[in-house]
N, C-alpha and C positions, 0 to 999 in steps of 0.2 A: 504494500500500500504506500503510495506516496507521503510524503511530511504534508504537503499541505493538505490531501485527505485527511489525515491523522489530526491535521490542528483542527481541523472542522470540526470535525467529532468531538476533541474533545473539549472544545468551547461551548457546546451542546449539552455535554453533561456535567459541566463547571455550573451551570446555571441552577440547578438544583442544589440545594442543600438539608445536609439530613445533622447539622448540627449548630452553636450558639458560637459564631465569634466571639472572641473575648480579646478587649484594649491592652491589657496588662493581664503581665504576668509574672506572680510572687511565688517565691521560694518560704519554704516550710522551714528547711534550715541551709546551712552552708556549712561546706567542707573546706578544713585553710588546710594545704600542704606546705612543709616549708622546713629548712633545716634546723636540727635539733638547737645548734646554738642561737637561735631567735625567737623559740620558743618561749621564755621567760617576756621580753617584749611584746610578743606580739598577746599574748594572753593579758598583759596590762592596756594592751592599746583597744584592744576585745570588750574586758572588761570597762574601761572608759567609756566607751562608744554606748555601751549600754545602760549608762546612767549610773 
């Protein structure tokens, strides 16, 4: 099948939707990697940030 049969088609079934966009998107939590010797740091600059 051609690309531009293929785009037809699927601009055809882009038009339906079977779910809710959504604006944003937030995280539950976060993961920091990072080398052992910054650990102490980065846990005081963590805990700052959190009030």
């Amino acid at each position: 099948m051609p690309a531009s049969a293929r785009g037809r088609m699927g601009r055809g079934l882009r038009s339906r939707r079977d779910f809710v966009s959504e604006s944003t998107l937030v995280a539950d939590k976060y993961e920091v990697l990072l080398d052992s010797e910054h650990a102490v740091r980065a846990h005081e600059l963590l805990r700052a940030m959190s009030g």
